[in-house]
C-alpha positions as CSV (number, residue, x, y, z in Angstrom):
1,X,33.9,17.1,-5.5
2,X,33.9,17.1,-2.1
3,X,30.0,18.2,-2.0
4,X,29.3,15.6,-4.9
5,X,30.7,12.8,-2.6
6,X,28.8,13.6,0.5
7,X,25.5,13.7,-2.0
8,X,26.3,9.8,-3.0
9,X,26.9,8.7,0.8
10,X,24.1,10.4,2.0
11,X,21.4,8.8,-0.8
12,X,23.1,5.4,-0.4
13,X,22.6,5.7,3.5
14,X,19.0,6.7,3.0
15,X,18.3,4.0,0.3
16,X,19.8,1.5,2.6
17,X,17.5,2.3,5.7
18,X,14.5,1.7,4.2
19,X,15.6,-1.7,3.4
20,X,16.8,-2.0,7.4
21,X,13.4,-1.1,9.0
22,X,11.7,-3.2,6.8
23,X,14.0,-5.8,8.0
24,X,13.9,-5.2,11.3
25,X,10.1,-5.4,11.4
26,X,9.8,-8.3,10.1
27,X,12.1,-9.8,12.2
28,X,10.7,-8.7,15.3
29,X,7.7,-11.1,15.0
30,X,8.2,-13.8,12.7
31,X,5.4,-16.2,14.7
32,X,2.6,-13.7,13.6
33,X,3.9,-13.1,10.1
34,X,3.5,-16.7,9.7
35,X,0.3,-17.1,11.0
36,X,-0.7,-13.8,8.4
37,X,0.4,-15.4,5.7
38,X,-1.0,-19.2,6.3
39,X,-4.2,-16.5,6.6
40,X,-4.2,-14.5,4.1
41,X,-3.7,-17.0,1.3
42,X,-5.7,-17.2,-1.5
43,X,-7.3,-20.7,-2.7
44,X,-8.0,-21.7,-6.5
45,X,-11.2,-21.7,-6.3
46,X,-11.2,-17.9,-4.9
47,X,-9.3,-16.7,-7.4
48,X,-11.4,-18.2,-10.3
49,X,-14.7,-16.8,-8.9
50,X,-12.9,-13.6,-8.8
51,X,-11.0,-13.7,-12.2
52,X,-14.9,-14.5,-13.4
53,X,-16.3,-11.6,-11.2
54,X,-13.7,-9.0,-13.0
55,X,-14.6,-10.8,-16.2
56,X,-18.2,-10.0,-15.6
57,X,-17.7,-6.7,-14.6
58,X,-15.3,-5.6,-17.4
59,X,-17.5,-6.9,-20.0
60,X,-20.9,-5.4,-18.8
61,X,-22.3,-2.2,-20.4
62,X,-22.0,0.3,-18.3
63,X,-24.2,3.2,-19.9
64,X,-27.0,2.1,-18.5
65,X,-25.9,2.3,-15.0
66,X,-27.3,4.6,-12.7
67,X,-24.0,6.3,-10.9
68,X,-24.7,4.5,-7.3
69,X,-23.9,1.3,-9.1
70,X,-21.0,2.1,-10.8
71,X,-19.7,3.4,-7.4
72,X,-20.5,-0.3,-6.2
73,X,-18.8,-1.5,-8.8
74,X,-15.5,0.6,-8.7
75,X,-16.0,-0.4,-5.1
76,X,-16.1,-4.0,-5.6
77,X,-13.0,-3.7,-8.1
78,X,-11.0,-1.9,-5.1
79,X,-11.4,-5.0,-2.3
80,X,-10.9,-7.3,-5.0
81,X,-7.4,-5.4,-6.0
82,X,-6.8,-5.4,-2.2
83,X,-7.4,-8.8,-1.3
84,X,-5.2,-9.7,-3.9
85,X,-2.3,-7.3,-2.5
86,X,-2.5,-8.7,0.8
87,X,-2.1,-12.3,-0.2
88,X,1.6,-11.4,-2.3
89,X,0.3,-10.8,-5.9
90,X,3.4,-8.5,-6.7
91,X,6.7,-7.2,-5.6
92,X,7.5,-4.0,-5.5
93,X,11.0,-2.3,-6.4
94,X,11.8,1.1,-5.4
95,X,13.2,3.3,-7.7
96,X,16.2,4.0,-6.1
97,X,16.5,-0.2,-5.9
98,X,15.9,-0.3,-9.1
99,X,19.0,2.4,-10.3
100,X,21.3,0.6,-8.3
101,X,20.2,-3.3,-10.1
102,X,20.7,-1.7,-13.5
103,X,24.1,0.4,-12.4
104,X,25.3,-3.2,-10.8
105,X,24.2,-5.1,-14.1
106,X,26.1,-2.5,-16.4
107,X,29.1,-2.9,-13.8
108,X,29.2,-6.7,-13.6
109,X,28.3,-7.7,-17.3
């Protein structure tokens, strides 16, 4: 029992200082954070020519390729995906974040 309990503590203190440094981070410098994100913002009009661009690229035959061009290709995929990561497309939830919604849901409901 006694092993069992120190087990729980010791995840719950190590899921919970992720969650602090993350915190703290962003804390410490909320004028450039700002500043990134007025940045790093996506306009309509970029996101159309690139929903077009992956369009494009999805739809083209690729058996003709030659494999320097598929590399561009893949290539060109990867900074799109990353542009769009940098500019807040998606949140991400931990695992362990995600155990402890559900076991709070199932507790509270």
């Amino acid at each position: 029992m006694k092993k069992k309990l120190f087990f729980v503590l010791i995840m719950a203190m190590s899921l919970s200082t992720s969650t602090l440094f993350a915190a703290e981070a962003a804390s410490n410098n909320p004028a450039n954070s700002e500043k990134n994100n007025k940045e790093n913002k996506l306009t309509e009009e970029e996101v159309g020519r690139m929903t077009k661009r992956i369009e494009e690229i999805r739809d083209m035959d690729k058996s003709n390729l030659s494999a320097v061009e598929k590399s561009e290709l893949r290539n060109e995929l990867k900074d799109m995906k990353e542009s769009v990561r940098a500019n807040g497309g998606y949140v991400y939830i931990g695992v362990g974040t995600l155990i402890l919604i559900i076991i709070l849901v199932i507790l509270l409901v």
